[in-house]
C-alpha positions in Angstrom: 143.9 33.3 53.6 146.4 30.7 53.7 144.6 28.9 50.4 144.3 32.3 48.8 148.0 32.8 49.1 148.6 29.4 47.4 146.2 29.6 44.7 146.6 33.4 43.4 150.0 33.5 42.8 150.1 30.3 40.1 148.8 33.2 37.6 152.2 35.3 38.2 154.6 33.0 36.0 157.4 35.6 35.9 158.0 38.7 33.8 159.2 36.6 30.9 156.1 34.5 30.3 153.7 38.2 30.5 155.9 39.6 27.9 155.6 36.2 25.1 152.5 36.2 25.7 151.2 39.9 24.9 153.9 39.3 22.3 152.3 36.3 20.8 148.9 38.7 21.3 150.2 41.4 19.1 151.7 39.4 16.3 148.6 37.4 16.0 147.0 40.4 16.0 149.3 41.5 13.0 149.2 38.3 11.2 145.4 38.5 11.0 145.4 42.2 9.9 147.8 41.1 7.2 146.1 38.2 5.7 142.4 40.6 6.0 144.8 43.6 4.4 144.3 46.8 6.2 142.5 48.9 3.6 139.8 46.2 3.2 139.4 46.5 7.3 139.4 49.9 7.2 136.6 50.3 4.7 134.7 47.7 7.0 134.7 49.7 9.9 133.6 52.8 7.9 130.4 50.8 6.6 129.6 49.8 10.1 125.9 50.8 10.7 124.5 51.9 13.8 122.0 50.4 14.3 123.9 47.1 14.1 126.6 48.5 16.6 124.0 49.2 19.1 121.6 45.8 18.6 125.4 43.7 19.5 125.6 46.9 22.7 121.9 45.5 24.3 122.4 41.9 23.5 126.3 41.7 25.1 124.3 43.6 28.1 122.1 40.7 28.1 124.8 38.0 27.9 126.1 39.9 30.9 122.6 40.3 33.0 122.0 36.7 32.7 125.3 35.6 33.7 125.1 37.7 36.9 121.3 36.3 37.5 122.9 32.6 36.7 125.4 33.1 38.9 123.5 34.5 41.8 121.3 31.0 41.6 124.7 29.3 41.9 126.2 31.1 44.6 123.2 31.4 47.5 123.2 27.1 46.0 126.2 27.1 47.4 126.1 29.4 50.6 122.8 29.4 51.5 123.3 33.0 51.8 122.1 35.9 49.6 124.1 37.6 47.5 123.6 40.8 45.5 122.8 40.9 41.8 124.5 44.6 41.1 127.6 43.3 42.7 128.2 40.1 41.0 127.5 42.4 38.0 130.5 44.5 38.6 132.8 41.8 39.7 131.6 40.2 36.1 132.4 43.0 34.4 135.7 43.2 36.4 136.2 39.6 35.4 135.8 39.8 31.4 137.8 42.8 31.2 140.8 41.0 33.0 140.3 38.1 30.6 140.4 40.0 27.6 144.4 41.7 28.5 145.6 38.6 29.9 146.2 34.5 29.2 144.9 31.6 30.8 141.7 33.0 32.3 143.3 35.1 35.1 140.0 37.1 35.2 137.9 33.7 37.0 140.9 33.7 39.5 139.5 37.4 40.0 136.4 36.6 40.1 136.6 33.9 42.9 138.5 36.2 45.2 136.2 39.3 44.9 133.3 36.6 45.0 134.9 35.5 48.5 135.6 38.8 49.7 132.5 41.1 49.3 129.8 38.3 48.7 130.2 36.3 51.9 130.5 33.0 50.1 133.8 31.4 51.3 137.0 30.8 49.5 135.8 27.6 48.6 132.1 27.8 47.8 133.2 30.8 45.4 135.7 28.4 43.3 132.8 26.1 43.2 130.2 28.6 42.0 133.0 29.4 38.7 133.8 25.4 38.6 129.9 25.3 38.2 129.6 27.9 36.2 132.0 26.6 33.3 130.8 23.2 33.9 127.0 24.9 32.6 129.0 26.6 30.4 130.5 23.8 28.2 127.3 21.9 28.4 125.2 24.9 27.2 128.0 25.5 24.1 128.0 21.9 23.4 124.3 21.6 23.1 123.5 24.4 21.4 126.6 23.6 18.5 124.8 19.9 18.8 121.5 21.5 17.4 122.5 23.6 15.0 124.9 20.9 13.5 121.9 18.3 13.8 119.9 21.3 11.8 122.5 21.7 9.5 122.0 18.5 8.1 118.5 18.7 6.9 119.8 21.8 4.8 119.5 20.7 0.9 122.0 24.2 0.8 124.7 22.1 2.6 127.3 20.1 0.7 127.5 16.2 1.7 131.0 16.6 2.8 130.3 19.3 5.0 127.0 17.4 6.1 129.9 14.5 6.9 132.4 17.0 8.9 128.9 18.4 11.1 128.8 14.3 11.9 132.2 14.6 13.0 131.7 17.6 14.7 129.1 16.5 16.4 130.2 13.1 17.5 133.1 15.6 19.2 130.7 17.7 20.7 128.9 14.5 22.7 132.1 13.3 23.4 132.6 16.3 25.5 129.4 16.4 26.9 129.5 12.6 28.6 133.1 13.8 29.6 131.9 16.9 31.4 129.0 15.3 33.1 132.0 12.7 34.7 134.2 15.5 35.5 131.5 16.3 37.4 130.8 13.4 39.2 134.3 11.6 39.3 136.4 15.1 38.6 138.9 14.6 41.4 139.9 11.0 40.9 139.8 11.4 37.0 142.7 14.2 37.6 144.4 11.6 40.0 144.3 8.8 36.9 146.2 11.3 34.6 148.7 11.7 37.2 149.6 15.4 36.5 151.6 16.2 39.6 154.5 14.1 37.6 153.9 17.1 35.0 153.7 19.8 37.7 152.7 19.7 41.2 151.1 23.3 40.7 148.8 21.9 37.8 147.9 18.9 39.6 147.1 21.1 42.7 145.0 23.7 41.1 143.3 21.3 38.5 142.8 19.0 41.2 141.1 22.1 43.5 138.9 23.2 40.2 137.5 19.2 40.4 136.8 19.2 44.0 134.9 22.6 43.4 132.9 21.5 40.3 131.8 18.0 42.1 130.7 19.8 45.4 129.2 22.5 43.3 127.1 20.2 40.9 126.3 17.6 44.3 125.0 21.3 46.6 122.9 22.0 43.3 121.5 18.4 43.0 120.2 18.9 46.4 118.6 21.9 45.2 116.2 20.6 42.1 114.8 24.6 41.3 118.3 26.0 41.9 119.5 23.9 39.4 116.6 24.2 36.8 117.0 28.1 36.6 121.1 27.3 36.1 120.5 24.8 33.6 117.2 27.2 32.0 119.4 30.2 32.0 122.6 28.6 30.5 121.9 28.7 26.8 120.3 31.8 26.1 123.3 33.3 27.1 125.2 32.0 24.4 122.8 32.0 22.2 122.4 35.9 22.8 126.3 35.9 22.6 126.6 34.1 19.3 124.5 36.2 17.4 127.5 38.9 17.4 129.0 37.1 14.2 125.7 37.8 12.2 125.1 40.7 13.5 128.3 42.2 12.1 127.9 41.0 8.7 125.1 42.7 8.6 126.6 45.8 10.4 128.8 45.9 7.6 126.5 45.5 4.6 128.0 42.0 3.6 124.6 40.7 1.9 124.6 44.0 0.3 127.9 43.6 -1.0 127.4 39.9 -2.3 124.7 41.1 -3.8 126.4 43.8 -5.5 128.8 41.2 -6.8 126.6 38.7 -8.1 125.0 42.0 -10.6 128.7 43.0 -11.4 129.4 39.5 -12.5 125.8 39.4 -14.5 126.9 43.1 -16.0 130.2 41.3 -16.8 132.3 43.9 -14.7 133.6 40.1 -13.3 134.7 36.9 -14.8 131.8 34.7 -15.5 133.4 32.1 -13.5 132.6 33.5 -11.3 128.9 33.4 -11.4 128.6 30.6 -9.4 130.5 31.8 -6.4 128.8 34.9 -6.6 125.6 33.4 -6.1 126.0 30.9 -3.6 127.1 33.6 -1.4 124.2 35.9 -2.2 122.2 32.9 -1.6 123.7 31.9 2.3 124.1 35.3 3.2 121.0 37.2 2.1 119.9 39.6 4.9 117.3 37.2 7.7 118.6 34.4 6.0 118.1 31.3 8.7 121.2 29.5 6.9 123.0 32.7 7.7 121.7 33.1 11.1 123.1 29.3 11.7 126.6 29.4 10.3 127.4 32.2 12.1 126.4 31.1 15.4 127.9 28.2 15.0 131.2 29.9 14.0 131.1 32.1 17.4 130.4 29.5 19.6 133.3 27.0 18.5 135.5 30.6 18.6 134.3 30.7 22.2 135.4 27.5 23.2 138.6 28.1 21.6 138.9 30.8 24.4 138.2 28.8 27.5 141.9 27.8 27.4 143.3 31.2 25.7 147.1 30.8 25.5 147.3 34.9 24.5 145.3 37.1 26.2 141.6 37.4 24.8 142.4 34.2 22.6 143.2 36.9 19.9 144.1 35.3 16.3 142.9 31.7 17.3 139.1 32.8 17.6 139.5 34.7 14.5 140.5 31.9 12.6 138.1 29.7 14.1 135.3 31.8 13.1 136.6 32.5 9.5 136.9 28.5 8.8 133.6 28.4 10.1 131.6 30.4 8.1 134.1 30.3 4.6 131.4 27.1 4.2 129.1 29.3 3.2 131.5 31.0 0.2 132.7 34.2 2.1 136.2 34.6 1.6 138.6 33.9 4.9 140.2 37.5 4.6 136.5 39.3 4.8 135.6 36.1 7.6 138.6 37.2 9.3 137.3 41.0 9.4 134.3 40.2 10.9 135.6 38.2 13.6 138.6 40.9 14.4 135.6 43.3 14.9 133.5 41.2 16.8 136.5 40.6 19.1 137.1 44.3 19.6 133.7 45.5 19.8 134.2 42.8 22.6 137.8 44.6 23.8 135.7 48.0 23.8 132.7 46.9 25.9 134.9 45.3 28.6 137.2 47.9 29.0 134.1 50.5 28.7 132.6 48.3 31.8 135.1 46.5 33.1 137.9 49.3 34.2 135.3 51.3 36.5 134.3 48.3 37.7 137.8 47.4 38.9 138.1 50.6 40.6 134.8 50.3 42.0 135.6 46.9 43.2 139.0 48.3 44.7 141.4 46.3 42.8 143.8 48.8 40.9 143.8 48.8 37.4 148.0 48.9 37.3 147.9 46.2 38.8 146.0 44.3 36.6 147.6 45.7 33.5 151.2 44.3 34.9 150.4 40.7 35.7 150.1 41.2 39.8 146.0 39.9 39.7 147.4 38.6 43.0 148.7 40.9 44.9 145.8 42.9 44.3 143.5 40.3 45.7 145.3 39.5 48.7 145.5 43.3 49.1 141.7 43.3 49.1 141.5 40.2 50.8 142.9 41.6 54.3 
């Protein structure tokens, strides 16, 4: 209790800081409607297809059964107890809906306190099941972005110079990999070197905690070769299955369609014939099954994804947008229409998570007001006694 009571309230840092950031949330949110314009989202949402809408529905499902199964492997690792698969799907849900209405990942701070409560894993094998858990998760987003780069660069479609930023890329992305794997075996004394408790004692202190848990975590896994197979086995598919969202609402809103359409009104001469060339590169990269496609816009989720691991607004909103659009304007699609598709990926994302994660709050006992006004704490020490 007494750890619980030190940790939890770091994520209240006053009225003030709540209110900049859903401030910062809503004018990024306005900035990015303004630079997509508002009649060009609009008509993008009235194009979305169904079918589209409900293939993104069973494959965020998915993401979200495979995290609960992953995380059920890393949580009797860590306990040597069992622990309910329906219930770590709730508190999930409970989780991502937290995260997506407020900064800096207050949602895993959730999740290690309901974790500890109803799951019988203690206070500090539940902080090292999430430390695990993110650990997997960087490794899994840094791989996967590794292959597709490496891909990328066999594509004759590809420019050299974007061929030469993938290198870059990808020289970042192994960078991070050998530092994750020494945060997990030298975390805490790497957080000692940096000296961050001349920055702030509370940093040092809960960075320092996060270490200790990913280093016992990853050791108690190491001790357990099959627990730590199915972890590692079950890590990328779920962000695989989450990446595809980008593509799949491209497609949801008849973009190859529309480039198409474009490329025979420039033939016609409805368009300049300067613009011929445009017109067909993107009719090229984003005809409907395209593998190029497919690519691209994986990669432009997962690096939005990472942006959010650290998500200064709530939900990351405007900085995984941008990400995203940057991303995939390499293949010729304008950043307005790249910034439409990434907005409604991030809703669609809103919606589910709210859908799930507000009865799963009250299922869970936390109440929703008090999520929605900052006090994440005082709702889990509530549920805590």
């Amino acid at each position: 209790m007494l750890l619980v009571a030190r940790v939890l309230p770091l994520v209240n840092r006053g009225a003030m800081l709540k209110a900049v950031a859903l401030s910062l949330s809503v004018a990024f949110i306005f900035v990015v409607l303004w630079l997509i314009g508002v009649d060009l989202f609009l008509s993008l949402v009235s194009r979305l297809h169904p079918a589209w809408v409900a293939l993104f529905a069973a494959l965020y499902t998915l993401s979200f059964a495979l995290r609960a199964a992953r995380w059920k492997v890393i949580a009797e690792a860590a306990s040597g107890g069992s622990v309910g698969f329906s219930k770590l799907v709730t508190i999930n849900f409970s989780g991502w809906f937290v995260n997506e209405v407020t900064p800096a990942k207050v949602g895993d701070i959730l999740r290690i306190s309901l974790l500890a409560s109803q799951g019988g894993v203690s206070f500090g094998e539940s902080t090292s099941t999430i430390a695990v858990e993110r650990a997997f998760d960087v490794l899994s987003i840094a791989l996967v972005s590794s292959a597709l780069l490496f891909a990328a660069g066999f594509s004759s479609y590809i420019p050299f110079h974007i061929k030469l930023i993938a290198l870059v890329i990808f020289a970042i992305l192994a960078l991070i990999l050998i530092l994750t794997l020494a945060f997990c075996v030298a975390g805490p004394r790497i957080i000692n070197v940096l000296r961050l408790h001349m920055i702030s004692v509370r940093l040092h202190n809960l960075t320092y905690g996060l270490a200790v848990g990913m280093r016992d975590g990853v050791q108690k896994l190491s001790r357990k070769p099959k627990a730590l197979a199915i972890t590692a086995l079950l890590s990328p598919p779920i962000w695989v299955s989450d990446a595809l969202s980008i593509y799949i609402f491209i497609n949801a809103v008849g973009i190859p369609e529309l480039s198409q359409t474009l490329l025979l009104a420039v033939l016609a001469g409805v368009y300049p014939g300067v613009w011929l060339t445009d017109a067909a590169t993107l009719n090229l990269y984003l005809s409907p099954f395209s593998s190029v496609s497919v690519g691209v816009c994986m990669m432009a989720a997962l690096l939005g994804f990472a942006s959010k691991f650290f998500p200064v607004v709530p939900g990351g909103f405007g900085f995984y947008e941008l990400i995203v659009a940057m991303t995939i304007s390499i293949t010729g699609l304008p950043l307005n229409i790249g910034l439409a598709v990434a907005l409604l990926d991030h809703v669609a994302r809103l919606a589910y998570c709210s859908a799930t994660g507000l009865p799963s709050l009250v299922h869970n006992g936390i109440g929703v007001g008090f999520i929605l006004s900052g006090h994440v704490h005082k709702a889990s020490k509530n549920h805590l006694k």
